[in-house]
Every structure is written in C-alpha cells, then in structure tokens.
FIKOLZA-1660 file (N, C-alpha, C; in steps of 0.1 Angstrom, whole numbers, plus 5000, padded with zeros to 4 digits):
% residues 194
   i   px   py   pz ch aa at
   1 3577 2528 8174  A  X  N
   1 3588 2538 8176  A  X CA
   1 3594 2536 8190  A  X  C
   2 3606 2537 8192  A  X  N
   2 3612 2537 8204  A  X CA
   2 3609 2550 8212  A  X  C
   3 3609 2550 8224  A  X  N
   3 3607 2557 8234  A  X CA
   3 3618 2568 8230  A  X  C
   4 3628 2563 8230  A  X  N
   4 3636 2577 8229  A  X CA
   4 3637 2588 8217  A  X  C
   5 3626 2583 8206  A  X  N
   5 3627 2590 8196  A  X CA
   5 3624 2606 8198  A  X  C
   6 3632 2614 8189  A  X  N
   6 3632 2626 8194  A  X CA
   6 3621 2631 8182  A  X  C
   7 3612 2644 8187  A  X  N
   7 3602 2650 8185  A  X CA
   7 3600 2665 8190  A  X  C
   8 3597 2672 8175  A  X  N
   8 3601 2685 8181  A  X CA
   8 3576 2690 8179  A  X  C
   9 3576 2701 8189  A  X  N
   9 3562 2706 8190  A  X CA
   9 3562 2719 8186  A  X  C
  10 3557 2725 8174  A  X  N
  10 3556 2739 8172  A  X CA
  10 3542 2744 8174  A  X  C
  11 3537 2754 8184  A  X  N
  11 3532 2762 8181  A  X CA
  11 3523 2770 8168  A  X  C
  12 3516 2771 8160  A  X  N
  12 3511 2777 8152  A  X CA
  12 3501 2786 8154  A  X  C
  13 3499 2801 8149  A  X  N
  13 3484 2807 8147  A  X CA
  13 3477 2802 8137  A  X  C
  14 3469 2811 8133  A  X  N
  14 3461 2807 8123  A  X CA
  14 3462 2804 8110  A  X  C
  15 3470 2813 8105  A  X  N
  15 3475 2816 8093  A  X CA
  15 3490 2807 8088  A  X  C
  16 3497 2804 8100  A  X  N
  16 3510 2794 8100  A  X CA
  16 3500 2778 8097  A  X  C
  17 3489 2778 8103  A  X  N
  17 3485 2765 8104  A  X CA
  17 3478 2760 8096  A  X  C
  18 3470 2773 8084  A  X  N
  18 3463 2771 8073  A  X CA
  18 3471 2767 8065  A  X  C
  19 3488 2778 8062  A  X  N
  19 3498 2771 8052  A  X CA
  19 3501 2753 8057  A  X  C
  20 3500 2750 8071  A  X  N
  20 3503 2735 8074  A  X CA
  20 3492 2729 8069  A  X  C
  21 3478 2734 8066  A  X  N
  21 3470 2725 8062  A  X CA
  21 3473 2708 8061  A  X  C
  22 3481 2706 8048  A  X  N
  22 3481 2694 8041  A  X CA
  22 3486 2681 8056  A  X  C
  23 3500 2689 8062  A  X  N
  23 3500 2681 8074  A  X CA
  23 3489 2677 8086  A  X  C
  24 3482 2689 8092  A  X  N
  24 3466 2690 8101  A  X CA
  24 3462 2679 8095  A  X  C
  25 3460 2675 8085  A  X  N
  25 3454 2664 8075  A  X CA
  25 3456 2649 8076  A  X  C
  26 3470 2649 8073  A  X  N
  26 3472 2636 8069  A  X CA
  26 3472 2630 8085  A  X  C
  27 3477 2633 8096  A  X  N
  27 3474 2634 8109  A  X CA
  27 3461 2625 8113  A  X  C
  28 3455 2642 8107  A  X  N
  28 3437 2634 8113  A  X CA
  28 3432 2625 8105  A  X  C
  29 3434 2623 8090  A  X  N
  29 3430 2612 8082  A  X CA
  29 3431 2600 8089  A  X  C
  30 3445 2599 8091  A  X  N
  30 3453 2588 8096  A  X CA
  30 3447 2582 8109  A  X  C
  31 3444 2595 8118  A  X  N
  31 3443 2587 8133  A  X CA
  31 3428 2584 8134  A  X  C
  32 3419 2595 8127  A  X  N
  32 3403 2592 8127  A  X CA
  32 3397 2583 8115  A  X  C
  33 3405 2574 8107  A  X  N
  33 3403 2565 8099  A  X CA
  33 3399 2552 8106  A  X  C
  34 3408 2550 8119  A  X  N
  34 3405 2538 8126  A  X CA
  34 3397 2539 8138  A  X  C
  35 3389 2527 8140  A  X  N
  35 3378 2525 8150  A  X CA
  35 3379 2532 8163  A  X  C
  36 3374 2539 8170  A  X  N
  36 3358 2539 8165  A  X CA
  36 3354 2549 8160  A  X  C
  37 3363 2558 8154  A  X  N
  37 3359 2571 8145  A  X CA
  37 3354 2562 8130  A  X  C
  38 3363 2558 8124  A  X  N
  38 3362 2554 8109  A  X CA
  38 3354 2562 8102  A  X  C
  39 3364 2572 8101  A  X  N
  39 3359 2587 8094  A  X CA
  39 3367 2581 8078  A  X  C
  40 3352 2582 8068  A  X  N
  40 3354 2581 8051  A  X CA
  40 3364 2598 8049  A  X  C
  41 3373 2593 8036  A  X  N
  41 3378 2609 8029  A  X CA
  41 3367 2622 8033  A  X  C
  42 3352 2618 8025  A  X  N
  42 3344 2626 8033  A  X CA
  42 3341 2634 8040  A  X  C
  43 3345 2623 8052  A  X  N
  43 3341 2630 8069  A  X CA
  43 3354 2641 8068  A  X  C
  44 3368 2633 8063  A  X  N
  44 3380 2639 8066  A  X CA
  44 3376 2657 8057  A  X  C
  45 3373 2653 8047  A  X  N
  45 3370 2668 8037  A  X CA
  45 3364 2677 8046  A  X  C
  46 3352 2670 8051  A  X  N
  46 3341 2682 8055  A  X CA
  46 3349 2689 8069  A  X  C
  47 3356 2679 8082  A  X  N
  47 3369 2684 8088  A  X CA
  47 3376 2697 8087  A  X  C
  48 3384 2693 8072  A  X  N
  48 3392 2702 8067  A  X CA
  48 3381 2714 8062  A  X  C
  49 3371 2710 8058  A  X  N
  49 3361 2726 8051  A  X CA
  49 3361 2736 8065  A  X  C
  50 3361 2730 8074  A  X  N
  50 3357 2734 8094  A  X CA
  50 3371 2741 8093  A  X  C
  51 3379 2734 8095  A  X  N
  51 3389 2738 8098  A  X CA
  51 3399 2754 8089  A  X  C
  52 3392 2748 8078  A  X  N
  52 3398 2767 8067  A  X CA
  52 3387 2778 8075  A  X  C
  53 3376 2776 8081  A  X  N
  53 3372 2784 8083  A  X CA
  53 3379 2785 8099  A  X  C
  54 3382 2777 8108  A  X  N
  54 3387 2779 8117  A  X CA
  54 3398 2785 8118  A  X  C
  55 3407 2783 8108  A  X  N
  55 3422 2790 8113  A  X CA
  55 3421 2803 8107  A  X  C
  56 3408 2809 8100  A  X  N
  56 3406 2825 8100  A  X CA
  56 3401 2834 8112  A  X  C
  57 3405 2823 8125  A  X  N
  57 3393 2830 8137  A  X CA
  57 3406 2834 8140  A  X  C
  58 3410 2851 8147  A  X  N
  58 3422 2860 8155  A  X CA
  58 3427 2850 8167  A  X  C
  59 3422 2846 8173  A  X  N
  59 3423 2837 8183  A  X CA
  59 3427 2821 8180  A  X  C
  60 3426 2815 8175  A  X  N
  60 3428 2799 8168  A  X CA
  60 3444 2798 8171  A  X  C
  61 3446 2784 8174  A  X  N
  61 3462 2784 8178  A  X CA
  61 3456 2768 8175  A  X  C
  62 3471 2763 8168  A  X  N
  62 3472 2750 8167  A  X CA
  62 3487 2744 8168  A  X  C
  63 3488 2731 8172  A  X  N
  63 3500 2730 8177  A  X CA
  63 3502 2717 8169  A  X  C
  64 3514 2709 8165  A  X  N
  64 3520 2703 8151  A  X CA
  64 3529 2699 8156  A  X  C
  65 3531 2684 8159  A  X  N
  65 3545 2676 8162  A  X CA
  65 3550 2669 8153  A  X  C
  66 3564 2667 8151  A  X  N
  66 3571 2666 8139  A  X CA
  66 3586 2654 8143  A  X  C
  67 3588 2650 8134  A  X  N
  67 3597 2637 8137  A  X CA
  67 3605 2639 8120  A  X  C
  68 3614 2643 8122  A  X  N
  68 3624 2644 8112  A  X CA
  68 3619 2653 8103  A  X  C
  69 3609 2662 8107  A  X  N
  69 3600 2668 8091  A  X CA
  69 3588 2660 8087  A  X  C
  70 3582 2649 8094  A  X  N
  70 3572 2642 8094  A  X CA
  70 3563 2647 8106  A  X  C
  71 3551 2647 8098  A  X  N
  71 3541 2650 8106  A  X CA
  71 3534 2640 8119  A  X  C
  72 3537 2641 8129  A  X  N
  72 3533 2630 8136  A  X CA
  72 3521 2630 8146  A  X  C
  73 3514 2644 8146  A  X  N
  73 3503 2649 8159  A  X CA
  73 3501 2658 8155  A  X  C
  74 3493 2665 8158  A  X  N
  74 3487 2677 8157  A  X CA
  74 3471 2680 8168  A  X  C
  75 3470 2693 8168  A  X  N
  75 3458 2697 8176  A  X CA
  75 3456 2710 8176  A  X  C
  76 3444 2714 8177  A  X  N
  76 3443 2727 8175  A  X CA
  76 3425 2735 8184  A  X  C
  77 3424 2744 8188  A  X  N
  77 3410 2752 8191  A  X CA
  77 3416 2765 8194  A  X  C
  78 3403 2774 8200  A  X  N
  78 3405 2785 8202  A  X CA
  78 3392 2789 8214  A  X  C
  79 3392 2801 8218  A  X  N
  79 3386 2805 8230  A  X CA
  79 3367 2805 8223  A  X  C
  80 3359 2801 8232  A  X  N
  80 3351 2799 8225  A  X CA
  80 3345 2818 8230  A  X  C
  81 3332 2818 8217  A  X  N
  81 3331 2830 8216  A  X CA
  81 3317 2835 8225  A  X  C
  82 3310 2843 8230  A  X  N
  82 3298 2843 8237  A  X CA
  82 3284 2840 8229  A  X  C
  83 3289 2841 8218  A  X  N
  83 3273 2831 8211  A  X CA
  83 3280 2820 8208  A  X  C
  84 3287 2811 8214  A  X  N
  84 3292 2795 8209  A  X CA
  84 3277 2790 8212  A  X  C
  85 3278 2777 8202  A  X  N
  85 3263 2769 8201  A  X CA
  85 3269 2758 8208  A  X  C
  86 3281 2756 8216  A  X  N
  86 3285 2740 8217  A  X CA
  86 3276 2740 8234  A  X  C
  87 3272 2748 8239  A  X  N
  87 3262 2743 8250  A  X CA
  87 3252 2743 8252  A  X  C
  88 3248 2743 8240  A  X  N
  88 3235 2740 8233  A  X CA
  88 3231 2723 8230  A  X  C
  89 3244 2720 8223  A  X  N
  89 3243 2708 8222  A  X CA
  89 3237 2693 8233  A  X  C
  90 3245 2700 8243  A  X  N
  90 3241 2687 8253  A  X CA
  90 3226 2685 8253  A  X  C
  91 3223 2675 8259  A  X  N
  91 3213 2663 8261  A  X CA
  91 3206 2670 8274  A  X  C
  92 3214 2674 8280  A  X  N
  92 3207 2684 8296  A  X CA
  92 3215 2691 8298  A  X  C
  93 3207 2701 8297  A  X  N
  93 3211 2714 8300  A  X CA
  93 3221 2716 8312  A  X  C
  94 3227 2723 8311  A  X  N
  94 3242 2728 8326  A  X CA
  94 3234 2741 8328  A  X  C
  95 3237 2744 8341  A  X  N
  95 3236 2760 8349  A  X CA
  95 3240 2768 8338  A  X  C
  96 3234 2782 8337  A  X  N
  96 3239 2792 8333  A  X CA
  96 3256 2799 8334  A  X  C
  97 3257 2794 8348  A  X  N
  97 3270 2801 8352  A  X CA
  97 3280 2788 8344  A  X  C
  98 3281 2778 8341  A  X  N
  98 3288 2766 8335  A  X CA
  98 3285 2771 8320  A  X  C
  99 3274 2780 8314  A  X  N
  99 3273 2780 8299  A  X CA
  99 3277 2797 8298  A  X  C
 100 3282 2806 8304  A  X  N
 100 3285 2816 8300  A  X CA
 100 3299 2814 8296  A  X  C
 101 3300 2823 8282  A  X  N
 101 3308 2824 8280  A  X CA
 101 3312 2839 8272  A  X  C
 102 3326 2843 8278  A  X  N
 102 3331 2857 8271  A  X CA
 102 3341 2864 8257  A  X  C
 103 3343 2846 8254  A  X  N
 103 3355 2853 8244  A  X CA
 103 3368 2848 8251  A  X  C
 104 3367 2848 8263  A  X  N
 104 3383 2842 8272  A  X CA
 104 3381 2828 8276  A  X  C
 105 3370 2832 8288  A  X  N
 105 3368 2822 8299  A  X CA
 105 3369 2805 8295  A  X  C
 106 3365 2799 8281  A  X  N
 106 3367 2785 8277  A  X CA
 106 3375 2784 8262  A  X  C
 107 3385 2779 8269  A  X  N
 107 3393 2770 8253  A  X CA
 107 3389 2764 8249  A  X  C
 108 3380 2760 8237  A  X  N
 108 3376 2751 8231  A  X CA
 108 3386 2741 8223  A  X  C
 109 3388 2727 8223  A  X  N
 109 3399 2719 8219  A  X CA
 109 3389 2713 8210  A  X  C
 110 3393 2714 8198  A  X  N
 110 3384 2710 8185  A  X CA
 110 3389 2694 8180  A  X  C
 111 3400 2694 8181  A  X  N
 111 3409 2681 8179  A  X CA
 111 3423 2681 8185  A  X  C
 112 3429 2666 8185  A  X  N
 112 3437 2662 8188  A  X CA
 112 3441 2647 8185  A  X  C
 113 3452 2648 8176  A  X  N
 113 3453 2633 8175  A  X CA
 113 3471 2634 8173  A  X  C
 114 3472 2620 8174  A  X  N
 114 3481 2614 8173  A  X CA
 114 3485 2599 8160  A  X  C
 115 3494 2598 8154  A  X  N
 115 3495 2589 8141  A  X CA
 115 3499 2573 8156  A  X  C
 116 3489 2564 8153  A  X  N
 116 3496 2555 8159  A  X CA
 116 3509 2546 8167  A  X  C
 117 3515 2549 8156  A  X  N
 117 3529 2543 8160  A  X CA
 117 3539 2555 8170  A  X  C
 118 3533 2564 8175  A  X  N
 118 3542 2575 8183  A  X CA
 118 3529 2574 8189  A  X  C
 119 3520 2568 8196  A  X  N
 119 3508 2570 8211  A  X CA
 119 3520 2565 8221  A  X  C
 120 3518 2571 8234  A  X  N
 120 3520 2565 8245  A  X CA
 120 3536 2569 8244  A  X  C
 121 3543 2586 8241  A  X  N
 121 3555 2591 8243  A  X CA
 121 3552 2598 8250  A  X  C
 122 3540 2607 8248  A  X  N
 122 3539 2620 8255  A  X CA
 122 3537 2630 8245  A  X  C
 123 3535 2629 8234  A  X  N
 123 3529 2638 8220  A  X CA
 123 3520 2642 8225  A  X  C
 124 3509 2636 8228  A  X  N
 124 3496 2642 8228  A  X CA
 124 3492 2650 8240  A  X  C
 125 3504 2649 8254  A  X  N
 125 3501 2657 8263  A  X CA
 125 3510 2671 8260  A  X  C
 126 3521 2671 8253  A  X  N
 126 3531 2681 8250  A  X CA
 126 3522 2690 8238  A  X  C
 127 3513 2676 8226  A  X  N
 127 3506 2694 8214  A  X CA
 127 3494 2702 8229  A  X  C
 128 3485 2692 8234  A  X  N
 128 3476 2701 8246  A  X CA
 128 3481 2707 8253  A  X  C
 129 3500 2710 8260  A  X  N
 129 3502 2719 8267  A  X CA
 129 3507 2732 8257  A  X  C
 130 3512 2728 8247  A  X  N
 130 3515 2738 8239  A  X CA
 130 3504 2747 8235  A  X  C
 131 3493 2740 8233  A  X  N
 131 3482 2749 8227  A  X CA
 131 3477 2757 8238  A  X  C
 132 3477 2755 8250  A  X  N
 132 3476 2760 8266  A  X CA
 132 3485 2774 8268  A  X  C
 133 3497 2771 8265  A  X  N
 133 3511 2779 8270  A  X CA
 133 3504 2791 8276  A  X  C
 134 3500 2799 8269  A  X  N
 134 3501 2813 8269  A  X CA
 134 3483 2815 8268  A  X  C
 135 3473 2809 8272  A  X  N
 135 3464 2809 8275  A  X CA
 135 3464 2817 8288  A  X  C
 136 3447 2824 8286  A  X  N
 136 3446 2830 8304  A  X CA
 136 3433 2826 8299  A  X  C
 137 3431 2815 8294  A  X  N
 137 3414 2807 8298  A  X CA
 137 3415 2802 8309  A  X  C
 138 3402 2801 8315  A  X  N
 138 3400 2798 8333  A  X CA
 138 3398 2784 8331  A  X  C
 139 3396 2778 8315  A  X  N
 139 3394 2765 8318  A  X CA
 139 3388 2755 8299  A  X  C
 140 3392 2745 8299  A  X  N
 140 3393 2739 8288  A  X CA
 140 3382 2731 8283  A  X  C
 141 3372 2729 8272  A  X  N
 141 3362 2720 8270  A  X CA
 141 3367 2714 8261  A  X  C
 142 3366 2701 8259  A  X  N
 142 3365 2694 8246  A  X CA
 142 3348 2682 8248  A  X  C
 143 3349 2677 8235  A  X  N
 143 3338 2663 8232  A  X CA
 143 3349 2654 8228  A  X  C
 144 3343 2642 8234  A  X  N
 144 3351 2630 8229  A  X CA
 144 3343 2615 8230  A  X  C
 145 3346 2609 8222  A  X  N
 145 3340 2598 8218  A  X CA
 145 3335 2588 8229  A  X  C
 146 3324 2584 8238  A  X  N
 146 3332 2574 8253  A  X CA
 146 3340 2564 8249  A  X  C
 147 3334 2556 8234  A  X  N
 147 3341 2540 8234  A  X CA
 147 3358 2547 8227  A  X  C
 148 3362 2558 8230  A  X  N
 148 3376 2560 8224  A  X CA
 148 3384 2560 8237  A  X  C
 149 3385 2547 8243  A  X  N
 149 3388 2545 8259  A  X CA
 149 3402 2549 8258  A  X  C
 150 3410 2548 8254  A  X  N
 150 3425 2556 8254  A  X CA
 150 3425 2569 8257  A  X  C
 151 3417 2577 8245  A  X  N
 151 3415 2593 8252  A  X CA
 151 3407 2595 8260  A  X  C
 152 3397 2590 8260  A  X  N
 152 3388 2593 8274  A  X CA
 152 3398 2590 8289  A  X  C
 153 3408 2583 8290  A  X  N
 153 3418 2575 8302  A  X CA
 153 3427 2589 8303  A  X  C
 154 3435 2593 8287  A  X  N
 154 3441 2603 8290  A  X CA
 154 3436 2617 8294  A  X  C
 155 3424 2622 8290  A  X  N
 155 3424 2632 8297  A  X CA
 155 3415 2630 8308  A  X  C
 156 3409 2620 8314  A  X  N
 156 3406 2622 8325  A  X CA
 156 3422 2624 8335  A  X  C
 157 3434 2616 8329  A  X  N
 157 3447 2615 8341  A  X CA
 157 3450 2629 8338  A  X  C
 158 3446 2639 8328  A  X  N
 158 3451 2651 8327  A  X CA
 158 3443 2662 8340  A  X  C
 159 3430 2653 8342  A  X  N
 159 3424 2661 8349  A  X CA
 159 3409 2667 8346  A  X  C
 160 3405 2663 8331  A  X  N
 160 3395 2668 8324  A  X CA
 160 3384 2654 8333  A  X  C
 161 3375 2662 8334  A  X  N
 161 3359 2657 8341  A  X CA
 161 3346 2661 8333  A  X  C
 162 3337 2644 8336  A  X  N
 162 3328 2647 8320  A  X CA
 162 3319 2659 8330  A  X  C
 163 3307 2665 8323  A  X  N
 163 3301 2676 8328  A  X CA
 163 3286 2674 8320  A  X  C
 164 3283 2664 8308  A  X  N
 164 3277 2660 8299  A  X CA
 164 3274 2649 8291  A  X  C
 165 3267 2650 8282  A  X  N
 165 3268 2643 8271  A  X CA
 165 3260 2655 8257  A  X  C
 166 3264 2652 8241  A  X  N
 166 3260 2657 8238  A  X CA
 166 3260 2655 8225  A  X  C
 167 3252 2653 8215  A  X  N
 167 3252 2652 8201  A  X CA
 167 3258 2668 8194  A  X  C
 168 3270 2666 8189  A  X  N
 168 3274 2678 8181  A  X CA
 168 3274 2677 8168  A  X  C
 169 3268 2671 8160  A  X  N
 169 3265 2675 8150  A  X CA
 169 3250 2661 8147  A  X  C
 170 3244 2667 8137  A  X  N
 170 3226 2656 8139  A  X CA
 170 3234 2644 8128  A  X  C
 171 3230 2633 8136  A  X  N
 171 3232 2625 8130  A  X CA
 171 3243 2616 8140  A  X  C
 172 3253 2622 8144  A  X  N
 172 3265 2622 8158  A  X CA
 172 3259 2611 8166  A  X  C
 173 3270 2602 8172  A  X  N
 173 3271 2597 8182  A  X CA
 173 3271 2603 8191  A  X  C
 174 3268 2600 8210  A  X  N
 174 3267 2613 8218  A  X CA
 174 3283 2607 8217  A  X  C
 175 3285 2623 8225  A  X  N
 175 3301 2621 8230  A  X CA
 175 3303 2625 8245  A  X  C
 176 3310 2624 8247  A  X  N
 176 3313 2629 8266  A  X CA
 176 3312 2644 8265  A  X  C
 177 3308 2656 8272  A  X  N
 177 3314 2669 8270  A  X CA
 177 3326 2670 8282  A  X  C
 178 3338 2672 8283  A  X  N
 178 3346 2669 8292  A  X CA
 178 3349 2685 8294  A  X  C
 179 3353 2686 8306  A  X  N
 179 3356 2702 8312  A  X CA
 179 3373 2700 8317  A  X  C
 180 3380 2707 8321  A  X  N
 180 3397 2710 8326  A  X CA
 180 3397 2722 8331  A  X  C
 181 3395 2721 8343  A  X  N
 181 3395 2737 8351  A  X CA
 181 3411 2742 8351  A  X  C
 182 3416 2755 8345  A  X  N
 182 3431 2756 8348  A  X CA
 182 3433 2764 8354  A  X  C
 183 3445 2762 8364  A  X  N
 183 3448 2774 8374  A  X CA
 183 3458 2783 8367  A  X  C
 184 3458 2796 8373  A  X  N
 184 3462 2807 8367  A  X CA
 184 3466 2806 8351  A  X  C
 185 3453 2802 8344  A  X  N
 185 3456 2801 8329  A  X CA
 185 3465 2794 8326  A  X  C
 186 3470 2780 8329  A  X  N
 186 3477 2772 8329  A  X CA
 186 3469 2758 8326  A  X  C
 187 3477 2752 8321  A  X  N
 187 3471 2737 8322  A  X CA
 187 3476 2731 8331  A  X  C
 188 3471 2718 8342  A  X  N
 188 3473 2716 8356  A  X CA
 188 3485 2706 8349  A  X  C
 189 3493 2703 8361  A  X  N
 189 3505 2690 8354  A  X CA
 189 3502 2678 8359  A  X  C
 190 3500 2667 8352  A  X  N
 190 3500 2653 8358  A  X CA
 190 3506 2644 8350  A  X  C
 191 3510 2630 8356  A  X  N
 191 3515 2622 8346  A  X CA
 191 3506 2619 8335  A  X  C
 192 3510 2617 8323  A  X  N
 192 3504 2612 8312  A  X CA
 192 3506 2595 8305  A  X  C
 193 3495 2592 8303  A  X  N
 193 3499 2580 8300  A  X CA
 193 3501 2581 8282  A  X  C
 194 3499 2591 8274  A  X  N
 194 3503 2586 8261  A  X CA
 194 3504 2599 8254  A  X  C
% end
C-alpha cells in the first residue's frame, strides 16, 4: 500500500467492539497466522473465546482501523484489575510496589496487530494512541514475543522497557513483559517506525 493511503481509527467500548467481533478477527487471524506466532484457527478461536469475555469488562476499550470499510488493525485492553494474575506470571518476581495494582494504575494491552500490507504507516502507533486517549493510567503493560523483532523495535521506539520475562499461559513461549510509563495519563510521543 502506498504511504499516502488514507485510513480512518475508531475508538470502541466494549459492547461497539463485541458487535465488531468478526473484524477483531480477521485482523488477528491474519497477522498472528504468520511466523513467529503461527497461531492454528484454534489458537485464533480460543483468542476470540478471551476476547467475548473481555469486551464484557466496564472498562475494555478497543481501537479498529479501517481503509475503505476494510478492516486493516485493530487493538484492544483494559485497566488491569487488583487481583490481575499477569504478575504472577513472570519467571522473577518484581517489587511489590511494580506489582500493585488498583483498577487504574496499569493498562493492560492484550493485543495489537496490524494486516501486513499497511505495517510501517503509522496504524499501529495511531490504534495504541487511541486506546490511550482518555486514559489516566500512570502506565502501560503488555507481553510480546522477543523473536517478533519488528514489535519488540516498535515499542521499545515508543518507549516501552522490558521489566521481565514471563510464561502467560502453560505451555507459552516466554515473552518480554514490557512496561510504558505515561505522563499525565498520556501516552509519551516519539517517532514510530511502523
């Protein structure tokens, strides 16, 4: 796709983003099909089973990029909650003060992808600032794959720093736990590479 192609980013809650279901989908099918995810229909189903339960949480916000009425990105999390189990997971343990959590204080970013042929516009930094906008989380977690060297490059240029490693689900490769500290409930600005 040409650089100048135009692309619009909507915003979703929970309930906007469950009716978008089928798009969330074809998205992540698409982008987590190829190496080094090579996620089977399967993996993609069990995803989507996560995800109907996710977009019933009051908080969940997902964000949906579109190119003529084609689905082209998507991403989506929500504030993690004070019994989240995701700092549990790591391999070694973090300080107390790095594992509390209130219900505000960490955004959790569950996914984010992009359909190949639109990487490297600025999709993927425009659905993570959208999902941000109106956030007053003090700061952003995701997991991410290490050998997925493209997103690992982009959010480190975003600013995200690993803090871990961690098996999230048994069976899992480890993945990086990456942190994004944001100032006044914002997401920080830097160039993006894709």
């Amino acid at each position: 796709m040409s650089q100048s192609a135009q692309f619009a980013v909507e915003r979703l809650d929970g309930q906007a983003a469950a009716h978008a279901e089928a798009a969330f989908r074809s998205v992540y099918a698409e982008a987590f099909a190829e190496p080094p995810y090579e996620e089977t229909e399967a993996d993609v189903s069990a995803a989507f089973r996560r995800f109907r339960s996710q977009t019933r949480k009051s908080t969940f916000v997902g964000a949906l990029a579109t190119h003529d009425g084609e689905p082209i990105g998507m991403a989506y999390g929500y504030p993690l909650s004070p019994k989240t189990g995701w700092w549990d997971q790591l391999t070694e343990p973090v300080p107390e003060d790095m594992r509390r959590e209130d219900g505000h204080r960490t955004f959790g970013l569950m996914e984010l992808a992009v359909r190949a042929h639109w990487r490297r516009q600025g999709i993927a930094r425009r659905l993570h600032d959208t999902l941000l906008a109106n956030s007053n989380a003090e700061r952003v977690l995701l997991n991410v794959r290490p050998n997925s060297e493209p997103a690992v490059a982009a959010y480190r240029s975003w600013g995200y720093r690993k803090v871990g490693d961690a098996q999230p689900w048994p069976g899992a490769p480890l993945h990086d736990v990456m942190l994004l500290p944001l100032s006044a409930g914002q997401p920080e600005r830097s160039p993006c590479p894709g």
